[in-house]
C-alpha positions as CSV (number, residue, x, y, z in Angstrom):
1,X,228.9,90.7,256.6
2,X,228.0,91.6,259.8
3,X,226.3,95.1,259.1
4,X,223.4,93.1,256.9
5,X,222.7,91.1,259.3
6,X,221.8,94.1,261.9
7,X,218.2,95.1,260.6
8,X,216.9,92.7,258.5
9,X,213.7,93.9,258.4
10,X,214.4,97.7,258.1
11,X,215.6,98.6,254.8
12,X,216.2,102.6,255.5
13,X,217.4,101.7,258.7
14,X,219.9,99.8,257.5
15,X,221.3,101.8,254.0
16,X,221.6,104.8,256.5
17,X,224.1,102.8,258.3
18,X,225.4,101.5,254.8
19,X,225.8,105.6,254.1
20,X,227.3,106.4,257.1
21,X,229.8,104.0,257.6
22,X,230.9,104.1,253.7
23,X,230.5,107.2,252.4
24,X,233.8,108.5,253.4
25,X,235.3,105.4,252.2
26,X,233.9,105.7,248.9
27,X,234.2,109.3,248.2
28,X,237.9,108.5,249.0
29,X,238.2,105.9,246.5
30,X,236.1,108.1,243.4
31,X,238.5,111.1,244.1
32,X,241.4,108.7,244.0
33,X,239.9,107.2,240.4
34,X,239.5,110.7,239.3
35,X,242.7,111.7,240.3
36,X,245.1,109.1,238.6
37,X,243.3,109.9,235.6
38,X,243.9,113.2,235.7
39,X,240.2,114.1,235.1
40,X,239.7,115.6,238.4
41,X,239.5,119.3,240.1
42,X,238.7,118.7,243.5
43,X,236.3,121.9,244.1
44,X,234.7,120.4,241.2
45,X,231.7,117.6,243.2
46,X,232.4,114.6,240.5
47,X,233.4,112.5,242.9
48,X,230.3,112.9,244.9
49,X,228.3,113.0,242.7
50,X,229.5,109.4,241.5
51,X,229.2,108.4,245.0
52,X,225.8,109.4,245.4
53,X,224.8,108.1,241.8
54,X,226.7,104.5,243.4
55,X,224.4,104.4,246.5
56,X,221.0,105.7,244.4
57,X,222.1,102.3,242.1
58,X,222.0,100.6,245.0
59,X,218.7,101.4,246.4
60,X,217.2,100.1,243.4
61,X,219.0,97.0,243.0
62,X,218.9,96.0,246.5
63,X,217.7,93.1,245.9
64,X,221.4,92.4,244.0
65,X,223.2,94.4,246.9
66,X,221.9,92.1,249.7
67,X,222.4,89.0,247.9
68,X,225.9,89.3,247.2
69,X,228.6,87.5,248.7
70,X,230.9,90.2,248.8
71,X,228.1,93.4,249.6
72,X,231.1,96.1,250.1
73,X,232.8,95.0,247.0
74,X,229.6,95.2,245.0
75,X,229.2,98.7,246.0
76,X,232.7,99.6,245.0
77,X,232.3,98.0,241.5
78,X,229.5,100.0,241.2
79,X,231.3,103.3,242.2
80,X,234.1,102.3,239.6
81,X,231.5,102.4,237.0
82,X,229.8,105.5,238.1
83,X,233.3,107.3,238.0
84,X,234.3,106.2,234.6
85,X,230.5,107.3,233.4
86,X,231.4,111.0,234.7
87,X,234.5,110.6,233.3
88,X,233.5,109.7,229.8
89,X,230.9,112.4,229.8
């Protein structure tokens, strides 16, 4: 993926790019989770929350992140997870 490649060398550099080019994406996909499960109020930040939980996960474990063959579909999985936590909870 193209967007790894950019700043090897600069970490924050390059999850702020990572942030803004899938946060909307992702906050998109929680609220949809949240919805079809009818677990959802939309004033109600879950989905945020979740996505923000998804790329604090991935600070941590970028080590797992960066060497994975499919990065964006590792950080997905990892929302998924992250919305059925908050909706368990």
């Amino acid at each position: 993926m193209r967007l790894f490649s950019e700043f090897p060398d600069d970490t924050q550099a390059l999850f702020h790019k990572l942030y803004s080019n899938y946060y909307t994406k992702m906050l998109r996909y929680a609220t949809t989770i949240f919805n079809t499960r009818g677990a959802s109020n939309p004033s109600d930040g879950r989905a945020e929350e979740a996505v923000q939980e998804a790329f604090a996960y991935a600070w941590v474990n970028q080590d797992k992140l960066f060497s994975s063959p499919n990065p964006e579909g590792w950080l997905f999985k990892v929302l998924y997870y992250k919305v059925l936590e908050r909706i368990r909870d």
